[in-house]
KOLVEX-268236 format. One record per residue: residue in one letter; x, y, z of N, C-alpha, C in turn. Coordinates in steps of 0.001 Angstrom, whole numbers, plus 500000, padded with zeros to 6 digits. Each point is the difference from the previous one (the first is absolute). Example, Ala and Ser with C-alpha at 12.3 -4.5 7.8 and 13.67 -1.06 7.14 Angstrom:
# KOLVEX-268236
A513190494310507800499110501190500000500900501200500000;S499650501050499280500820501190500060499230501090500730;
END
This chain:
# KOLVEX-268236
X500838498791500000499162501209500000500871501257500000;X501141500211500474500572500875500681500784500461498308;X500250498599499432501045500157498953498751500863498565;X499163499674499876498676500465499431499708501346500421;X500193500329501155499906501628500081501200500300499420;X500833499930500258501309500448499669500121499919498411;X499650499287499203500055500251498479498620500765499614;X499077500317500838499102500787499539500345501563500224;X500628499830501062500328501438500621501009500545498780;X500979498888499513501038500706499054499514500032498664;X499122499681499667498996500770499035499213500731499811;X499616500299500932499125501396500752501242501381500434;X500830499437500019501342500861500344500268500811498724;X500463498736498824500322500361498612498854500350499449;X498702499943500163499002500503499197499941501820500750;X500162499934501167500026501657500861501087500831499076;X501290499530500299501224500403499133499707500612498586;X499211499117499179500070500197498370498770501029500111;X498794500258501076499166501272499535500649501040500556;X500776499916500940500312501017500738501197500364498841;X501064499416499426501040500799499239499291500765498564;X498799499263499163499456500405499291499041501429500196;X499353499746501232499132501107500490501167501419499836;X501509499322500726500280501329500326500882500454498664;X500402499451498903500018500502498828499135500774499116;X499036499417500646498448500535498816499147500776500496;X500577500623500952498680500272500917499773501702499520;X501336500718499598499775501256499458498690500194498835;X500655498577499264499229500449498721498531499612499996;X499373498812501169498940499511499996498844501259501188;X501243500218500846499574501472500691499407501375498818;X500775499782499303499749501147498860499027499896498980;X499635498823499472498647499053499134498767500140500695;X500334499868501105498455500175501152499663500822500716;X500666501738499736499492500864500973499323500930498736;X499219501070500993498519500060499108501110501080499012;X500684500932500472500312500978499132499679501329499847;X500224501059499480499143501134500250499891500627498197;X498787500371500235499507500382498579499845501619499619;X499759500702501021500031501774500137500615500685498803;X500997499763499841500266501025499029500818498913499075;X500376500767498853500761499120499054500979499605500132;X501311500689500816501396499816500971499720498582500837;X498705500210500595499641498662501287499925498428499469;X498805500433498727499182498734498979501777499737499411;X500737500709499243501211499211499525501107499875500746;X499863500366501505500928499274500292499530498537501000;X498664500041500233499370498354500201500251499201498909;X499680500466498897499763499215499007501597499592499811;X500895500601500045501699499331499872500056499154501410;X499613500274501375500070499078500916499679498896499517;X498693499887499799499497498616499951500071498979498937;X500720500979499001500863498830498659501222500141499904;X501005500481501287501103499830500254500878501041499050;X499471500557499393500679500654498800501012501467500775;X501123499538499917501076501090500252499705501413499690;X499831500520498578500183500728499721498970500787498379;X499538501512500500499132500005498530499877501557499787;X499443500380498823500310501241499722498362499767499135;X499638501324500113498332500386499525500259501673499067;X499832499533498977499186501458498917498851500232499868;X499462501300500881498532500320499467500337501776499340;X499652499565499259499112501108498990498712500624499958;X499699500857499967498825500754499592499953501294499434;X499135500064498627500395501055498906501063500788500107;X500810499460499819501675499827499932500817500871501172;X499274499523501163501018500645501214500133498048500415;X501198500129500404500453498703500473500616500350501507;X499805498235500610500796500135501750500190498448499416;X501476500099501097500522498837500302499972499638501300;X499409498472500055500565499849501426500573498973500263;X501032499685500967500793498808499926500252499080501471;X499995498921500022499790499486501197500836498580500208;X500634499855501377500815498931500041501729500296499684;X500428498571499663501747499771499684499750499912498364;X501113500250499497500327499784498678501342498341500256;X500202500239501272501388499061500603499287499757501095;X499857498917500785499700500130501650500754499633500627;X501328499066499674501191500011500294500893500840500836;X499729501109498657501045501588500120499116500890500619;X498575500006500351499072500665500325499863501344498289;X499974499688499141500155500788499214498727500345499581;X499227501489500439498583500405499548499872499875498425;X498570499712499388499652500451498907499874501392500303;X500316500335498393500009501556499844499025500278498571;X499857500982499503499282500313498707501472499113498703;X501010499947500284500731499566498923500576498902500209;X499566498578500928499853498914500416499972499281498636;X500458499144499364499975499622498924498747498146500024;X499324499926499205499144498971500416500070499108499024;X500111498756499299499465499027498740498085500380500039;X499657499738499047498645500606499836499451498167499674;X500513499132499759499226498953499596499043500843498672;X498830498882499501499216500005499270499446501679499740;X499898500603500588499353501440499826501254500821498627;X501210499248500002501025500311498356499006499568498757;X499204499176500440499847499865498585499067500853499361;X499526501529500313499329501023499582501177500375499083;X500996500109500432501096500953499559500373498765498294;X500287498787500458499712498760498562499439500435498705;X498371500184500533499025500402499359500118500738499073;X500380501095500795500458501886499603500873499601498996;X501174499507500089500686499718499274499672499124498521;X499376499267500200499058499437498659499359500943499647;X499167500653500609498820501686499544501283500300498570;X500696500944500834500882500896498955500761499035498286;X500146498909500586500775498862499318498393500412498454;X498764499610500667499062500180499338499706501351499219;X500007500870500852500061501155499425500556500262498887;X501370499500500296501076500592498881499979498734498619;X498834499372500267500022499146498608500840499088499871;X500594499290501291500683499163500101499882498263500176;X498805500222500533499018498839500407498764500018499947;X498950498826499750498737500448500198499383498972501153;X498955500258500786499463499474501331499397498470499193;X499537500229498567499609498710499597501056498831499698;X501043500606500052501377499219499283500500498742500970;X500206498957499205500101498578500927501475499972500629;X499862499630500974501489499999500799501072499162498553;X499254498378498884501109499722499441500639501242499211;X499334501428499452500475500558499230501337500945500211;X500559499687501336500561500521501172501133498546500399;X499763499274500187500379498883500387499625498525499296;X500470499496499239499518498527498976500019499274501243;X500878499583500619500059498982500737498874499591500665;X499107501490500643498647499733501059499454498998499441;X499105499187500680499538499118499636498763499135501081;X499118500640500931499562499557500201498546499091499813;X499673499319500441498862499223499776498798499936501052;X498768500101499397498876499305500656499088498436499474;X500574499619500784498815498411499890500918499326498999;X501252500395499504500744499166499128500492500979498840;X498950500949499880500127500820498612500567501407500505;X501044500232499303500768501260499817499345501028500152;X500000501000501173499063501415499828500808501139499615;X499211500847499471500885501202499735499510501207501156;X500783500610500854499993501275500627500469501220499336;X498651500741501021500584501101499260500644501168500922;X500532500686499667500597501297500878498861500617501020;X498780500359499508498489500480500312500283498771501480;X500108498972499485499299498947501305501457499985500874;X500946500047499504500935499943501495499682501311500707;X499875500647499140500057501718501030498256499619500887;X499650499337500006498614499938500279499565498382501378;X501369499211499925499783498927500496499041498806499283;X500115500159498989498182499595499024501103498735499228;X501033499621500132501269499176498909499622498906500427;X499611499343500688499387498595500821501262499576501132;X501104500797499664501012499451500529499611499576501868;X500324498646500858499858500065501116500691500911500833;X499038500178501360500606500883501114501390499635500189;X500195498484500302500782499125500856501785499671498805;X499379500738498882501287500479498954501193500734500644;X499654500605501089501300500867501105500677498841500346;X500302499014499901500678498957500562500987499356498971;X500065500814498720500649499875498976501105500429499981;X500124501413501054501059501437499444501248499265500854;X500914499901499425501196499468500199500443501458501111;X500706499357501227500944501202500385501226500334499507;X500209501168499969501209499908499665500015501921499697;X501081500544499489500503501567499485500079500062498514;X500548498830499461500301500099498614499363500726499396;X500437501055498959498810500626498365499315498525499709;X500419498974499767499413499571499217498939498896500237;X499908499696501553498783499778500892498954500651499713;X499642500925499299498852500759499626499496498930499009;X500509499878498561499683498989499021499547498625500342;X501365499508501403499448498830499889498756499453500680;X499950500886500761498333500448500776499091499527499482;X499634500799498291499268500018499136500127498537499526;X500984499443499867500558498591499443499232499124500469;X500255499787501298499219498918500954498832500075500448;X499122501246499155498801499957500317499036499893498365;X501269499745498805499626500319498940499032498991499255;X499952498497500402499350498783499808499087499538501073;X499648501184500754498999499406501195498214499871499580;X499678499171500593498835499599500184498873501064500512;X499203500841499129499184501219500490498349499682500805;X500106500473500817498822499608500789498666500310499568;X499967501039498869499155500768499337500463500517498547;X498698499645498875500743500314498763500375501746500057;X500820500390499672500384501300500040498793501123499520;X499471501051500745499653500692499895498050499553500878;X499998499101500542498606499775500294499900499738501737;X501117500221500476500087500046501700501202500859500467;X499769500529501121500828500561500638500870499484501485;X501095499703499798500788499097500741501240500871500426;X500679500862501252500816500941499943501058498788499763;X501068500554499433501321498945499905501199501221499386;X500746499784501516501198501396499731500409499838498642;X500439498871499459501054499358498965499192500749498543;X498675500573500015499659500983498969500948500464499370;X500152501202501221501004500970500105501218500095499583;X500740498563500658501201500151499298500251499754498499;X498815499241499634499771499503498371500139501895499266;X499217500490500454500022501346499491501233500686500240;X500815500107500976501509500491500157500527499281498705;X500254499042499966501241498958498778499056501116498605;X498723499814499684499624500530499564500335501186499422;X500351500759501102500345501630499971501661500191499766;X500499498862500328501488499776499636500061499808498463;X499640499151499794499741499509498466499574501026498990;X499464500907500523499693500985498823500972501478500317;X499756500240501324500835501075499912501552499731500040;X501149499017500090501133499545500139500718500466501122;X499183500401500812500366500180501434500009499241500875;X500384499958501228499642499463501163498438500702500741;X499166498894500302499146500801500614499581501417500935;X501338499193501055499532501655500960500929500910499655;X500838499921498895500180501089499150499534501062499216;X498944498821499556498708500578499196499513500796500875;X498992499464501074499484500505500878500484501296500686;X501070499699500454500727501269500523499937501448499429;X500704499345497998499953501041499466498896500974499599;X499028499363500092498778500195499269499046500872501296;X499895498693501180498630500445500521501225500758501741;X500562499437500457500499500225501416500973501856499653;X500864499784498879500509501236500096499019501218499545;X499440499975499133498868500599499868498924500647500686;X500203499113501237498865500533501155500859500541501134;X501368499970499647500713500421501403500008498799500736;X499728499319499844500336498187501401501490499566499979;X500651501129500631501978499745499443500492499404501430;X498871499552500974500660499608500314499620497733500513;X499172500078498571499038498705499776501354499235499614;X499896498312499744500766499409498821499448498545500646;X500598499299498872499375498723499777500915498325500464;X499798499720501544500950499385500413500160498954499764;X500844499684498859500899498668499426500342499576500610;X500986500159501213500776499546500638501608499986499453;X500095500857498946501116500440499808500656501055499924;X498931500846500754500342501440500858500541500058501483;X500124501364499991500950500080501266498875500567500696;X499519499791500703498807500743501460500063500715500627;X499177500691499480500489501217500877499182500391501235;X501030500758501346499581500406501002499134499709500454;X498609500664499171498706500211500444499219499089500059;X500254498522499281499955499150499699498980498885501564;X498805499668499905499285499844501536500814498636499838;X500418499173501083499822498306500145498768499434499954;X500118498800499095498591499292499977499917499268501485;X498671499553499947500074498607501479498774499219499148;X499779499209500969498934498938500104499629499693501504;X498536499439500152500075499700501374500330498183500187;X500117499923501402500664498941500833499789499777500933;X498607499317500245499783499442501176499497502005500990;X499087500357498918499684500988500729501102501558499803;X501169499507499936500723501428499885500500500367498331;X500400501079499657500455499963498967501726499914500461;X500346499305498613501520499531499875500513500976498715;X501223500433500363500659500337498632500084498604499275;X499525500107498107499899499149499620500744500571498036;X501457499789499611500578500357498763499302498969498948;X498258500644499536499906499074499092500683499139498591;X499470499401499434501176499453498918499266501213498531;X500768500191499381499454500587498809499785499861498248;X498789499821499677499620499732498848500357500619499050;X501220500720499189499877500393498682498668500211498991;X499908498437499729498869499669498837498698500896500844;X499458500463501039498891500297500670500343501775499850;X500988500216499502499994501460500876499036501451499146;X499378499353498503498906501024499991498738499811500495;X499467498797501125499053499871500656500107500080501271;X501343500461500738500061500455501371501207500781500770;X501021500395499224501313499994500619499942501739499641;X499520500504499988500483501702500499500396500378500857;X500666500931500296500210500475501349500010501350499736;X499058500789501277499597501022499762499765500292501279;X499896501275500381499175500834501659499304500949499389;X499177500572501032498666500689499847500179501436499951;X501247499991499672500277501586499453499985499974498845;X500670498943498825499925499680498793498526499843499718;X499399499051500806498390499469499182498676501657500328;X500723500731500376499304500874500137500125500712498423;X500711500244499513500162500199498843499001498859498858;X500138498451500217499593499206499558498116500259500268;X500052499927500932498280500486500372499498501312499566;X500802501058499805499449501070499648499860499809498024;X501169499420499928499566499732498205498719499543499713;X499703498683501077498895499315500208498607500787499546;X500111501006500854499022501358500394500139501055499092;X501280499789498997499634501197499085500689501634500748;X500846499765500811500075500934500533501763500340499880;X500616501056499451501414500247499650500600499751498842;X501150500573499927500565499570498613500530499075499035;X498915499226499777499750498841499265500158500407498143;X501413499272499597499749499578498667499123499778499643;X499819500155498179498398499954499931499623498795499330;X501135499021499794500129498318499343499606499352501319;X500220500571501015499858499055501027498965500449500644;X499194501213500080498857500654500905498947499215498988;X500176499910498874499174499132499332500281498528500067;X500630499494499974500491498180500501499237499644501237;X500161501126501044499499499801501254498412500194500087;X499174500870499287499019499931499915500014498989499413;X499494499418499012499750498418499292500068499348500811;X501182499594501239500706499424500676498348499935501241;X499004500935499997498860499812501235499283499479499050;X499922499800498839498164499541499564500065498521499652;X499607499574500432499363498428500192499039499556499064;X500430499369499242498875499548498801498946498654500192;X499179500026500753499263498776500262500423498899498827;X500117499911499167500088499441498236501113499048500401;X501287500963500812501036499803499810500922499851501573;X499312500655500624500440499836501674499719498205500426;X500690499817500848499869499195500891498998499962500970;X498944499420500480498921500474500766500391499184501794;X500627500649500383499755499649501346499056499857501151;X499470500493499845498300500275500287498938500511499760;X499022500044500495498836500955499349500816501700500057;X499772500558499207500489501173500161501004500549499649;X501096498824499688501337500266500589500970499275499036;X500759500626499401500620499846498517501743499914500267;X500673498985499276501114500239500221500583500122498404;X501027500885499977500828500501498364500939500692501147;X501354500353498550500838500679499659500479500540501454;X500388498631501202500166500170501091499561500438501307;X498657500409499679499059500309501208498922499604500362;X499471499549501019498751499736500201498846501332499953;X498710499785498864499603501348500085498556499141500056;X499859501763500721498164500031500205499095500841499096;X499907500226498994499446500542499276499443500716500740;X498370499707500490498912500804500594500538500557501277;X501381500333500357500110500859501016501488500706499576;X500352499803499191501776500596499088500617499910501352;X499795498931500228501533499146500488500985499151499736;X501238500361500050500914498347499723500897500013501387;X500289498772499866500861499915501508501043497856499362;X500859500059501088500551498822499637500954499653501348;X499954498652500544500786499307501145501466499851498843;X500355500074501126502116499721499806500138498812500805;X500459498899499987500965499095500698500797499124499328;X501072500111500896501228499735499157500680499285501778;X500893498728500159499939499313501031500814500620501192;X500069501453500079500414500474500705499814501701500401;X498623500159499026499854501540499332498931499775500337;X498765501016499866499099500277499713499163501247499637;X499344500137499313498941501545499587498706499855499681;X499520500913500389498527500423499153499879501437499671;X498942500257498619500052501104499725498849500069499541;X498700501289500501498615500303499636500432501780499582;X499198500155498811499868501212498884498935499868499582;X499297501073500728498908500639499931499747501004498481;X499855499859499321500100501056498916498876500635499753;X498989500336500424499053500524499549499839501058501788;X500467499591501077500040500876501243501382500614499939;X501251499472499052501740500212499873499984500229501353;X499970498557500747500958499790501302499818498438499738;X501843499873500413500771498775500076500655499582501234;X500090498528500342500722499448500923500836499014499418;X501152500294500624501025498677499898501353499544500667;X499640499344500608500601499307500997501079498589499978;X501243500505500263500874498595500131500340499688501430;X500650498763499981500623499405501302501096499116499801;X501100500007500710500671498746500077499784498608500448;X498769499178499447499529499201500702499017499544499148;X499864498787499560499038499526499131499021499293500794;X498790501340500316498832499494500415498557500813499464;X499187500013500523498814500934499817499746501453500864;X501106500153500503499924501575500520500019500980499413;X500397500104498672500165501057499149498451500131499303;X499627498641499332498242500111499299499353500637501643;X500286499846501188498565499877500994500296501592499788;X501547500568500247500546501536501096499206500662498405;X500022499586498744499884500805498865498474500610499954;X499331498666500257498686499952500121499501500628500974;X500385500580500896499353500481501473500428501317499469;X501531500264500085499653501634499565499662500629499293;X499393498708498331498644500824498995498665500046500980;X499875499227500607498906499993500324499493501619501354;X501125499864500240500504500970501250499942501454499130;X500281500199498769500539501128499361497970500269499574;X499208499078499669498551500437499919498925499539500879;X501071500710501129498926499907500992499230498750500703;X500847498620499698499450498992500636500652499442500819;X499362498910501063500557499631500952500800498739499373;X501767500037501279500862498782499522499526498798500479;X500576498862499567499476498614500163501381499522500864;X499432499277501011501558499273500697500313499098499406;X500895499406500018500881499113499338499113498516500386;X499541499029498886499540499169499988500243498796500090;X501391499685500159500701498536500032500244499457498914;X499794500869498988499684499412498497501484499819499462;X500952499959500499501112500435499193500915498486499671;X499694499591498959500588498668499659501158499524500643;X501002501056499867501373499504500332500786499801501776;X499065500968500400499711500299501488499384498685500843;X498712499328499370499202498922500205500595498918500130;X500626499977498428500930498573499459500822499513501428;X501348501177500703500478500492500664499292499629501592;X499807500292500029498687499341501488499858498736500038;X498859499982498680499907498257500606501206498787500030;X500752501044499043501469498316499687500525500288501311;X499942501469500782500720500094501331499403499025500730;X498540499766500167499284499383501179500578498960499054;X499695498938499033500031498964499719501548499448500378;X501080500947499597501406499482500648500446499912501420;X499253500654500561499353499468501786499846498328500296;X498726499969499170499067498813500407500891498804499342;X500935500678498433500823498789499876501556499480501023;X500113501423500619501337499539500944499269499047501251;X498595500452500335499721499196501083500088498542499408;X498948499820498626499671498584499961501706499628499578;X500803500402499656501528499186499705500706500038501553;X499510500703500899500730499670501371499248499041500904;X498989499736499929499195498923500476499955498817499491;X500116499795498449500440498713499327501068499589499871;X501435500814500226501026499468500480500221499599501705;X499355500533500881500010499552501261499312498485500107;X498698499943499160499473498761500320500567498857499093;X501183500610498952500668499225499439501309499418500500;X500639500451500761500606499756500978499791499504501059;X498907500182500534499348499124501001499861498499499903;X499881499264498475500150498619499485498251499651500274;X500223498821499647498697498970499940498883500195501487;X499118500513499824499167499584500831500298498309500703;X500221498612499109499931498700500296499147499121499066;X500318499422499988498913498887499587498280500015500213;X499485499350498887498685499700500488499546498375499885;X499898499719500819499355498818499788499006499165499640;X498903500813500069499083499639499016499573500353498578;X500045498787499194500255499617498324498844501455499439;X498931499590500342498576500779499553500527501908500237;X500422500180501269500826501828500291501000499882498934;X500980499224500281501198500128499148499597500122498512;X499136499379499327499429500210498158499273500973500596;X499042500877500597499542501022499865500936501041500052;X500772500132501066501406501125500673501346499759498032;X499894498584499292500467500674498935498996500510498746;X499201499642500089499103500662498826499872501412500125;X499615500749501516500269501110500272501296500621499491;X501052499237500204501275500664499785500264499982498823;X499450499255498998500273499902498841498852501572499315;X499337499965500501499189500946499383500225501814500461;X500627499969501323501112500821500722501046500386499371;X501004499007498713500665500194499844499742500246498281;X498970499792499093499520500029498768500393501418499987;X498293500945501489500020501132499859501176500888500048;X501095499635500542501193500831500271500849500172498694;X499964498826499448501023499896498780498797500984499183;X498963499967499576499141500807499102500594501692500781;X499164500000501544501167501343499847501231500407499640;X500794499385500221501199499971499829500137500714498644;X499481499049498931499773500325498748499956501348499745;X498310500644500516499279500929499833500742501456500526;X500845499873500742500829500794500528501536500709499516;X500347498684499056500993499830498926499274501248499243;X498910499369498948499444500708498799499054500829500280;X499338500791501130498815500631499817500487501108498858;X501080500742500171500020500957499789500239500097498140;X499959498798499656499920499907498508498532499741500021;X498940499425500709498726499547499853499243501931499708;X500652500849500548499951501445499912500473500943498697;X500872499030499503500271500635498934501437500989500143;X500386499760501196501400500035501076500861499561499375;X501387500310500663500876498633500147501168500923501555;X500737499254499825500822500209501593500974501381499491;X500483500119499061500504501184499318498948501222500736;X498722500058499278499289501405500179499650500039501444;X499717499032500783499951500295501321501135500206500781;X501498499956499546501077500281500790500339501084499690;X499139500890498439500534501489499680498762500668500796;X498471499677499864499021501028500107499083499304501840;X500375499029500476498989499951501165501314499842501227;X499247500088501297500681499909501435500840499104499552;X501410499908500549500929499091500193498841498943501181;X498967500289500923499509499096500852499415498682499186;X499262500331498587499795499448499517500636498147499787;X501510500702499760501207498870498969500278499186502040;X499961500716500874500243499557501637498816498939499959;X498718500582499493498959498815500975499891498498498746;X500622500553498903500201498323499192500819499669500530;X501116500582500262501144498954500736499896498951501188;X499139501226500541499810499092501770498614499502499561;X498980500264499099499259498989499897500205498742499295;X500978499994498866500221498570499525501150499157501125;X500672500872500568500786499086501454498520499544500726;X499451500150500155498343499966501132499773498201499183;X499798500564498904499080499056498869501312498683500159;X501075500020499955501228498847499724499801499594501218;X500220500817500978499754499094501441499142499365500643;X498573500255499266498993499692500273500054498248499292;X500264499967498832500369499096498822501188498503500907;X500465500917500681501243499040500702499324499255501194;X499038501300500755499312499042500967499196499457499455;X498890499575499029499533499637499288500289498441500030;X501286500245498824500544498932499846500716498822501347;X500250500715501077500840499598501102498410498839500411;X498810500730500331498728499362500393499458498666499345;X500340500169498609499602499217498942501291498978499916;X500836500301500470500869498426500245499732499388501508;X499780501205500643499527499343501313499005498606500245;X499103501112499757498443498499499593500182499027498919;X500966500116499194500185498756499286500455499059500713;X501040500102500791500875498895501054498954499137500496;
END
């Protein structure tokens, strides 16, 4: 009896130990997920809203009929304690590909291309297919998401710096299987975008954000924007990315895509996009190739848009609302994030980055339009994918250190003994046999979910919690040991 307390007690010991060291790692950030927050003014609402998705660091442009404020909040470094400032430098993710667009506009303009023209006339090699048969895309449908191409095509883009990772981008997505014949659904898939960069290479004999640069960034004054290859030198102002971890954010040096970088890799602060938003708005000294590119650049052709929802149209890089002359567009990029709402028919804009790829920038963007006409903010809803993901793999890598410290104790502990009766013993292995079916099927399922998703272990070690890649580990150790006692039982009752 005495010896029976004593191995219960030292599992009750080691089970105290593993909440208590976890609690006190996590406890900032789970402290910070669950307090209510304060909503009062717009300073209060964004800096809850960075508490509770861990996000270091963020910078906000609002506009209204062309008087602008900046406001900036958090580390650009939390390391160095280094504040964001108005010239904090940010990756914009997905919200670049307005600037893509723009760049096709003028390409068009100048009689260089037409929106009906098939990507082969640009590229022979393209070549994709639906249902077996060769489709043709057109320029109209990548700028539009309408190409059939899949979402889950981001899992294509090779990492790497090279120039010539852009092409092969296009390469390995050039014989794929389309989920939709081109032009009859709307499916977002970054890899559009870059089809249209090679594109824009191919005709103008430039490098893309050369093009770009020359054309649309110097033009507007954005001198101090550029397009991070990863074969630049970084400068200063430059924020650190993170990710969160078990609740906190971590400095996190993502890996970088070449082939991706006209669908997310800008880098820009909200002193530059103030310029960018006011073109938006029609407001300053705007060339007149491009004050016209950029208009075109808002009208949404039902015919020809992408329909995201009732209402709600996607083209030539923006999500637009017709019946209210709005466009707006999310940024994430696995260590970045933005959102940006343009009001054009009230000319007031918001847009908001962070060092931190979560939903604080769409909520902080959204509250201070909403804040700017007079409506009340919304608290932060739990909604934030990456934040969530983040949580539960935290709790789940808990529950897997317990069940792997309890199944090695009782694995060590050895055989219960013998049973002696024939009739227990064939029931005690049929049980175990069916004990041990289910484990190996997990086992399995734990291996591959994340291809059953359309995943693979690559995109979750660039874009979700490192807790994630922790609770397969200690859950397939859970699942093997389980398998061993299993098996240990099932030779038992055979004897």
């Amino acid at each position: 009896m005495r010896r029976f307390f004593r191995g219960k007690g030292m599992v009750l010991g080691c089970l105290v130990l593993i909440i208590a060291i976890f609690t006190a790692f996590c406890w900032q950030g789970l402290r910070n997920l669950f307090t209510a927050g304060e909503y009062g003014t717009v300073d209060e609402m964004a800096e809850s809203v960075m508490l509770k998705t861990a996000t270091p660091g963020a910078a906000a442009l609002i506009t209204r009929q062309g008087k602008t404020e900046f406001r900036v909040y958090g580390y650009a470094d939390t390391e160095q304690q280094k504040q964001v400032t108005e010239a904090t430098l940010f990756e914009l993710g997905s919200t670049t590909k307005a600037f893509t667009a723009l760049a096709v506009i003028l390409l068009e303009q100048e009689g260089r291309l037409a929106y009906s023209d098939h990507v082969t006339e640009y590229l022979p090699w393209f070549g994709p297919a639906f249902r077996g048969n060769k489709a043709e895309i057109t320029i109209s449908q990548l700028l539009a998401h309408t190409s059939g191409i899949p979402a889950w095509s981001i899992g294509f883009i090779p990492e790497g710096t090279a120039p010539e990772l852009l092409e092969d981008t296009v390469h390995k997505i050039s014989d794929i299987a389309l989920d939709t014949y081109p032009g009859t659904g709307y499916q977002y898939a970054t890899v559009n975008y870059d089809i249209l960069a090679l594109i824009i290479e191919q005709i103008t004999g430039m490098s893309y954000q050369n093009y770009v640069g020359q054309n649309i960034l110097m033009p507007l004054g954005m001198t101090d924007s550029y397009f991070a290859t990863g074969q630049e030198k970084e400068p200063e102002q430059l924020s650190k990315g993170y990710r969160v971890f078990f609740g906190k954010s971590i400095a996190y040096d993502a890996p970088r895509y070449y082939g991706n970088i006209a669908a997310g890799y800008l880098v820009t602060n909200v002193k530059d996009l103030e310029r960018w938003v006011h073109a938006q708005l029609d407001i300053g000294n705007i060339p007149d190739a491009l004050r016209k590119a950029i208009r075109q650049s808002h009208e949404a052709s039902p015919e020809t848009a992408g329909v995201e929802a009732e209402g709600r149209y996607y083209s030539y890089g923006w999500s637009h609302e017709p019946d209210h002359q709005m466009i707006r567009h999310t940024g994430s990029n696995p260590n970045y994030s933005s959102h940006v709402i343009i009001d054009l028919e009230q000319q007031t804009a918001v847009f908001v980055l962070a060092n931190l790829n979560s939903a604080a920038p769409s909520l902080i963007a959204s509250n201070i339009y909403e804040n700017i006409n007079g409506n009340a903010m919304k608290a932060y809803k739990y909604d934030d994918t990456y934040t969530l993901v983040d949580v539960v793999f935290s709790f789940l890598v808990l529950l897997a250190v317990i069940s792997v410290t309890l199944k090695g104790i009782r694995l060590a502990g050895g055989s219960r003994g013998d049973i002696r009766n024939e009739r227990s013993r064939r029931r005690k292995r049929i049980t175990a046999g069916f004990a041990l079916s289910f484990r190996l099927l997990l086992l399995v399922l734990i291996v591959i979910w994340p291809y059953l998703i359309q995943y693979n272990y690559y995109m979750i070690s660039v874009w979700m919690s490192s807790a994630v890649f922790i609770w397969m580990g200690l859950a397939a150790v859970s699942c093997v040991l389980s398998v061993i006692s299993q098996c240990i039982k099932i030779a038992g009752f055979t004897k």
